[in-house]
C-alpha positions, 0 to 999 in steps of 0.5 A: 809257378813257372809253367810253359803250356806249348810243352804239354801240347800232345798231352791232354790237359787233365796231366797239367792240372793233375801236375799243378795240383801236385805242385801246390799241395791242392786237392782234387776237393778244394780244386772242386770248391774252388771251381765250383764243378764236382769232384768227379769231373775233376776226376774225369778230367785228370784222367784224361776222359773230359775235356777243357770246356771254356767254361772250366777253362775260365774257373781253372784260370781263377783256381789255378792262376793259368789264363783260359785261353792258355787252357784252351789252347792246350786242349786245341792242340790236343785234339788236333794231335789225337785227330791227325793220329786216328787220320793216319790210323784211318788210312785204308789200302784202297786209298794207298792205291789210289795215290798210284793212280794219281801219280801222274798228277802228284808232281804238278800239284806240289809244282804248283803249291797245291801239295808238299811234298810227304815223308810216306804214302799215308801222308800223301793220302791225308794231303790228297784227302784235303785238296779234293775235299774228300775225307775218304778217297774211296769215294771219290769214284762216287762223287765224280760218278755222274761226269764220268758215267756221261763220258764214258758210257755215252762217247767211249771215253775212259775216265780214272774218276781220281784224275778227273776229280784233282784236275777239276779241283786244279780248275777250281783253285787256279780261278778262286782267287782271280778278279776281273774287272766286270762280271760276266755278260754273254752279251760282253762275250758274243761282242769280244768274238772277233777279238778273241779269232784275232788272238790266233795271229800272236805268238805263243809268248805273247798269248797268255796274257792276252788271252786272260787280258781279252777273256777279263773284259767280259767277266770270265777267268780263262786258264789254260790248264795242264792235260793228264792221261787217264781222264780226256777233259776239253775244259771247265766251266763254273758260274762263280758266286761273285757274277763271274765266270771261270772257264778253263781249257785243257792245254799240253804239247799239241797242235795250235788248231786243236787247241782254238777248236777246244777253246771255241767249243768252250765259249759254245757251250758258254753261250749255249747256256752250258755255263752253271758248272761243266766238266767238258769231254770229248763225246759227240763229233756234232758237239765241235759244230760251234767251233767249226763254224767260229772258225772257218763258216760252212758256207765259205769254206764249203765253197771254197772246198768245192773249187778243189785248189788246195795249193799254198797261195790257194789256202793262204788267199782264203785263209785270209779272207776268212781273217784266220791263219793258213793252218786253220784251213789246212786242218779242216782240209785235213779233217776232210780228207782233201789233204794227205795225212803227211801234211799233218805234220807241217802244222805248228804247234804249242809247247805249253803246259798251263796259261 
């Protein structure tokens, strides 16, 4: 008999075997003798309420002449095609809606390969399902409770738990799979410091792979990661099973002293032991202390401050001293007040999206 299994793929099982009872004049009875199982399981199954065990699977292979492995991959791909229909049916209103709320961050994900591109919402919703490893997006808001409720109740940040949770997850995959060459040493990193300032001097073209280039040599994956309104991440920090450690900065269109700010916090909870897995936001001003300090010492600048010439060969004189570009210095002398707002607007800035 002549049978191709892959046409009875949304088909249970039970209508091919009920098929091939009919093709060769086999009974449901001499199918039960022959397969050594009851003629009410075979009654079951032809109805479609059993399914192929492996161990029937291998008696209908001897019965019947068609290979277990065939039989199984029927009943494999049944399941599949029953269980992607009660997901689609499972699909609830509050998960369409949430789907809005990451609309933002939908484009950039099937940018990168994370997420196709779906026919409907009810498809966005499985896919989204799958990339946050949530089997319900209702829940989201639970499972990403404890980050947000820091942030928002203990530094006023606003936080959509639905944008939290896929940029963390953008953090996740963008590091996975990336290897460095040593793991990670605190040690390794507190001794590439200075080399990590200097990076301040190169262009934006070039910094990108300086930047994981310089990061790798102490064991830690950097990315720089793309920013999204609804959720005021600073960075990521995971200790990673394999010794190593992902870090991850939040990066957009935006002025260059903010981003080395952002990147010095990071290394500072790094080395401050905050470095088991750390969604970082923007909570209290003390917390940027480590970032000033890497960047400009109170000590010099607070002198430095106190002779109140602020002129450019003034800030580039210091700013060299301190082996940091001007704009550094102008950015703390904006913060305090001892440049007018104007200024602001001189400083350079990046126009990169990811690292």
């Amino acid at each position: 008999m002549n049978f191709d299994p892959k046409t009875s793929a949304l088909r249970h099982p039970g209508e091919v075997v009920a098929e091939m009872l009919d093709a060769t004049g086999m009974s449901k009875k001499e199918l039960s003798l022959r397969s050594s199982v009851s003629e009410k399981y075979i009654d079951m199954v032809l109805r479609g309420n059993k399914e192929i065990s492996y161990v029937f699977a291998k008696r209908l292979e001897c019965a019947l002449g068609l290979s277990a492995r065939e039989w199984l991959d029927m009943q494999e791909r049944y399941d599949e095609d029953r269980f992607a229909r009660k997901e689609r049916e499972s699909v609830q209103p509050e998960e369409l809606d949430a789907i809005v709320q990451l609309s933002p961050v939908l484009p950039c994900l099937r940018q990168m390969g994370f997420l196709r591109e779906m026919a409907d919402d009810t498809d966005a919703v499985l896919e989204v399902r799958n990339f946050l490893g949530v089997s319900d997006l209702t829940k989201v808001p639970e499972i990403s409770y404890h980050v947000a409720y820091r942030a928002q109740h203990r530094g006023g940040v606003e936080v959509d738990p639905y944008i939290l949770l896929a940029w963390q997850q953008m953090c996740e995959r963008m590091t996975e799979d990336v290897g460095t060459p040593v793991s990670f040493d605190v040690q390794k990193l507190k001794a590439g410091l200075p080399a990590i300032r200097h990076l301040m001097f190169y262009t934006e073209e070039e910094l990108p792979f300086l930047l994981k280039k310089t990061f790798s040599a102490c064991g830690v994956v950097f990315r720089g990661v793309r920013r999204f309104e609804g959720a005021a991440m600073r960075g990521f920090i995971k200790q990673r099973g394999d010794g190593r450690l992902a870090l991850c900065v939040a990066v957009g269109d935006e002025r260059q002293d903010f981003f080395w700010r952002r990147l010095f916090r990071q290394i500072g909870h790094i080395i401050n032991g905050k470095m088991r897995r750390l969604v970082d936001f923007p909570l209290q001003e003390n917390e940027d202390e480590y970032a000033d300090e890497m960047l400009l010492p109170a000590q010099q600048y607070n002198i430095f401050a106190a002779l109140g010439n602020f002129s450019a060969e003034a800030v580039q004189r210091f700013a060299g001293s301190q082996t940091v570009p001007d704009y550094i210095v102008e950015e703390r002398l904006l913060r305090d007040g001892l440049l007018p707002e104007s200024e602001a607007a001189n400083l350079p800035r990046y126009t990169w999206t990811e690292i």
